[in-house]
N, C-alpha and C positions, 0 to 999 in steps of 0.2 A: 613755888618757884616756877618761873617757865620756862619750856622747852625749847625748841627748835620747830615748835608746833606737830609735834607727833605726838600721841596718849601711848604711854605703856602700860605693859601688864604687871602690877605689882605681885602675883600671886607665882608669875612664869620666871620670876629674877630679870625680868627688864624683855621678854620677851613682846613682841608685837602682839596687841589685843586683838583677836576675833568679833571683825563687827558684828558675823554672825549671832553672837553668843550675846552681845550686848542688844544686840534686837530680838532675842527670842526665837531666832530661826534656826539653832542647831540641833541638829539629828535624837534625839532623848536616848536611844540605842545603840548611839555613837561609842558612849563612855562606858558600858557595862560589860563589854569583853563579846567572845565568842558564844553563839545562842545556845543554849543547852537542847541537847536532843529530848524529839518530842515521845512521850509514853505511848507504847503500843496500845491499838482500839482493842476494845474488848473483843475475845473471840477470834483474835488472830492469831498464828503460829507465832511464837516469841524467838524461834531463834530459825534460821533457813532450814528448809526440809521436817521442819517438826508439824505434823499434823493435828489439826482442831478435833478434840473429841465431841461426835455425835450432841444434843443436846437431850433431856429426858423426853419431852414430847414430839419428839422425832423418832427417837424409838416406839414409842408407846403409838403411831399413825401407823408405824413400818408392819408390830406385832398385826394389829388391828386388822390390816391390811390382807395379810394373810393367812389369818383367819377367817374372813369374809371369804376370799378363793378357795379355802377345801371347805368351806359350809357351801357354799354355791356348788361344786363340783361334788360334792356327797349327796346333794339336794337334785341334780341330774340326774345321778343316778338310780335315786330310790325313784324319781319320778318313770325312769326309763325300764326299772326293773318292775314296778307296777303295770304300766304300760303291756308288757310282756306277759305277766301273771294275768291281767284279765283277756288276753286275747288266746293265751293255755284256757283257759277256762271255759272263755264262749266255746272254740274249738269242741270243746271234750264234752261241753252241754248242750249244743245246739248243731254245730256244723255235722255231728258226727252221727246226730239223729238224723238229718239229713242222706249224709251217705247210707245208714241204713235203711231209711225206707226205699231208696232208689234199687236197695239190694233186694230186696224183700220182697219188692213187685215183680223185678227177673225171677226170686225165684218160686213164687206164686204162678208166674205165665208159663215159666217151665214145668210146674208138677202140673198144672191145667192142660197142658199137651200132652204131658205122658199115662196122664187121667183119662184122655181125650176118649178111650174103647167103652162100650157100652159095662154100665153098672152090672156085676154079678145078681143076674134075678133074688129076689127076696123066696129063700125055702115056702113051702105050703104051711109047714108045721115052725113056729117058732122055734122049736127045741133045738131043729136040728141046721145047725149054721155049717155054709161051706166051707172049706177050711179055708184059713189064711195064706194067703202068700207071704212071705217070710221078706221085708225089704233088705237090699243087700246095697247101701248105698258104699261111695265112696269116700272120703275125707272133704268135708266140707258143701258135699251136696245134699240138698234139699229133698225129706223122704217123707213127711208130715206136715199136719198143722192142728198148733195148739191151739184150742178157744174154751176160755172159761166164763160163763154167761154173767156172773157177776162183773167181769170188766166190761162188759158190752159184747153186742155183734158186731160191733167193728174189729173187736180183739180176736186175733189171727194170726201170728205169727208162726214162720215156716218153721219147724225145727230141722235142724241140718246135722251130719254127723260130725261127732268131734267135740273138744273143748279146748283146741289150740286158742290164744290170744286170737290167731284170723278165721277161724270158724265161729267164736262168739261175737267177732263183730259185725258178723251177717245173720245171726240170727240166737235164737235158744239152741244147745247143742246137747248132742246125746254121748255121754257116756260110752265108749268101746267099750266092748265085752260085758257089758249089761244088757238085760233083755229088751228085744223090742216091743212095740206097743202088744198088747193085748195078750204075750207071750207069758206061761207061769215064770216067776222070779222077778227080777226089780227094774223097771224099767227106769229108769233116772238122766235128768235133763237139767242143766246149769243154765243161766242165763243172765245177763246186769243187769244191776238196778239202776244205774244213775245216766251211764251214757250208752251210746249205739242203741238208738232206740227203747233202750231202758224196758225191755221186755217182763221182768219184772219187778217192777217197781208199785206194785202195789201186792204182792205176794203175802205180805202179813196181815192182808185187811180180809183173805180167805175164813171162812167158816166152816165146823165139823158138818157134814153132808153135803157142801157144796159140789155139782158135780164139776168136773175138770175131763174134759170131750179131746180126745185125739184121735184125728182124723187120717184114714190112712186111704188108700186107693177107691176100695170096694164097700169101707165099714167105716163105724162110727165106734172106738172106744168110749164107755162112759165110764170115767174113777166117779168114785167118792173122797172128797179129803175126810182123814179121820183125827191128823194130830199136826202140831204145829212143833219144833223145836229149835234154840239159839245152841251152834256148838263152837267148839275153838277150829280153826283151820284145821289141824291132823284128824282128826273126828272122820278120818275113813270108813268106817264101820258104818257108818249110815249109806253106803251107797253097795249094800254088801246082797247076796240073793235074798237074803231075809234081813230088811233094815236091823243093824245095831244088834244082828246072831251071827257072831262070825262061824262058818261052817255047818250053820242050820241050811237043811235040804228044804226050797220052795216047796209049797203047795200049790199057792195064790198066785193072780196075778195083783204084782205092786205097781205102784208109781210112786218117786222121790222125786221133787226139784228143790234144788239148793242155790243161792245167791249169796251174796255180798250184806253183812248187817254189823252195826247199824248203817244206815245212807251215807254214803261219801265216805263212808270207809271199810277196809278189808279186816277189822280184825277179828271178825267171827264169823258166822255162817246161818243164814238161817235154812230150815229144812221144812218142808213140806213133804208129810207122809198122806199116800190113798190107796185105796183099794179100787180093785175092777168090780163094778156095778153090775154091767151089762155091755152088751155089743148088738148095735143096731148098724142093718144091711140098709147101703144105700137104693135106694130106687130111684126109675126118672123122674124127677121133678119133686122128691121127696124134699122134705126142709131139714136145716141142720137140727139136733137132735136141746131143746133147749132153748132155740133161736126165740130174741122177742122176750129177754126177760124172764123166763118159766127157772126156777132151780127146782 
C-alpha cells in the first residue's frame, strides 16, 4: 500500500527511518551503552596513594650495589694500611741506618779529639802496663770502640754509655754499673740486630777464640769469645760480675754482649761470653791489634 511517500520504521512503531542506518553510516558504539572503564597497566598503584612494590631485580642491583661500595672502601684501605706498613718498615730498615751512621761519625770525630794527646809510651818490659785510666763517661756519650776482625776492618762502632732506647740508637751501649773495658768483673755491652745500624747483626756467626778488641784511649783490650748462649729476656744473671754466678766475687776480666734473637724479634736474647786475653799499649803509628784479617 502506498504512502504519502515517506518509508517508515516498522521495527520503531511508525517511527521515521534513520537513513543513516539504512546506508551503513551509523556510529557501531552508538547502541552499546556507556564504555566500561579500562583495567589498570601492570605495575601501577590500583587505588590513589597505594605505592608499587620494588621489583626482584631492582633489589638484587640495589644489594649488589652496595656491596661493590664497602668491598671498594675496605679495598682502600688495606691498600693504604700497606702503604704505611712498608714505609714503617723501610724507616726502621734503612732510614734509621742512615741516621746512625751520621751518629757514629760525630762520635768517632769526637773521641778522635779527645784521643788527640800523645799515646802513653809503650813500658820497656811487657809485663809491666801503666795503669788504666778508669773512663767516666756520661749517659749517652761515646767512651770506646768495638772491632771484631772477623766482621772486617771497617767494623768499628763507638760504644756509648747506657742502654736507654736513645743511647742504643747511636750506638752499642754499655751496661751502668758493670765494669769497664779491661777492669776485673763483667764488662757488658747491648746492641741491635736489625735496625740503627744493626751493630750486631752478625753476633752469632762469632767463634770460640775469636778475639773481640776494645779500644780505649791509651790501649787496646783483646777478649777471647769462649761461649755463645740463647736465654729468655729475664735471664739477668748473665750480665752479673761473674756471668750466670749471682754473688760470685770476680777474678777475671769478662766481657758479655747481648742482642735481640732470633732476627726481627725480641723474644730471647742471645749472649755472647769472653775473656780478657791480653792488653796491648798504643804507639805512634802502631796498627790496630788484628787489623787486615789476622784472628
Amino acid at each position: 500500500m502506498a504512502t504519502s511517500g515517506v518509508d517508515t520504521d516498522l521495527r520503531g512503531g511508525g517511527e521515521p527511518a534513520d537513513p543513516r542506518r539504512s546506508a551503513g553510516l551509523t556510529d557501531p558504539m552508538a547502541d552499546e551503552g556507556p564504555a566500561a572503564p579500562e583495567a589498570d597497566a601492570p605495575g601501577e598503584p590500583g587505588e590513589p596513594g597505594e605505592l608499587a612494590e620494588p621489583d626482584e631485580p631492582g633489589r638484587r642491583r640495589a644489594t649488589r650495589g652496595a656491596i661493590n661500595l664497602a668491598a671498594r672502601g675496605v679495598g682502600e684501605l688495606l691498600i693504604t694500611a700497606g702503604v704505611l706498613v712498608a714505609l714503617f718498615l723501610g724507616y726502621q730498615l734503612w732510614v734509621t741506618d742512615l741516621l746512625q751512621a751520621r751518629t757514629q761519625a760525630r762520635l768517632h770525630d769526637k773521641l778522635t779529639e779527645t784521643w788527640s794527646e800523645p799515646a802513653t809510651p809503650a813500658p820497656a818490659e811487657p809485663e809491666e802496663l801503666p795503669p788504666a785510666v778508669r773512663p767516666d763517661p756520661a749517659p749517652g756519650e761515646g767512651f770506646a770502640v768495638l772491632r771484631i776482625p772477623r766482621f772486617g776492618d771497617d767494623y768499628a762502632p763507638v760504644i756509648v754509655e747506657g742502654v736507654t732506647d736513645a743511647a742504643l740508637r747511636d750506638g752499642p751501649g754499655h751496661y751502668p754499673g758493670t765494669a769497664m773495658p779491661g777492669e776485673i768483673g763483667n764488662f757488658v755491652v747491648s746492641g741491635h740486630r736489625t735496625t740503627y745500624g744493626k751493630p750486631f747483626d752478625r753476633l752469632d756467626e762469632l767463634k770460640p777464640g775469636d778475639p773481640i778488641v776494645v779500644e780505649v784511649q791509651d790501649r787496646y783490650y783483646v777478649y777471647r769469645m769462649t761461649r755463645s748462649e740463647v736465654v729468655t729476656p729475664d735471664r739477668i744473671d748473665v750480665i752479673e760480675p761473674v756471668p750466670e754466678q749471682p754473688g760470685a766475687a770476680p777474678t777475671e776480666a769478662a766481657i758479655t754482649m747481648t742482642t735481640c734473637h732470633p732476627k726481627f724479634s725480641a723474644k730471647n736474647r742471645l749472649i755472647v761470653f769472653g775473656e780478657l786475653d791480653k792488653t796491648v799499649m798504643k804507639t805512634p803509628g802502631g796498627a790496630v791489634p788484628f787489623q787486615g784479617g789476622e784472628v
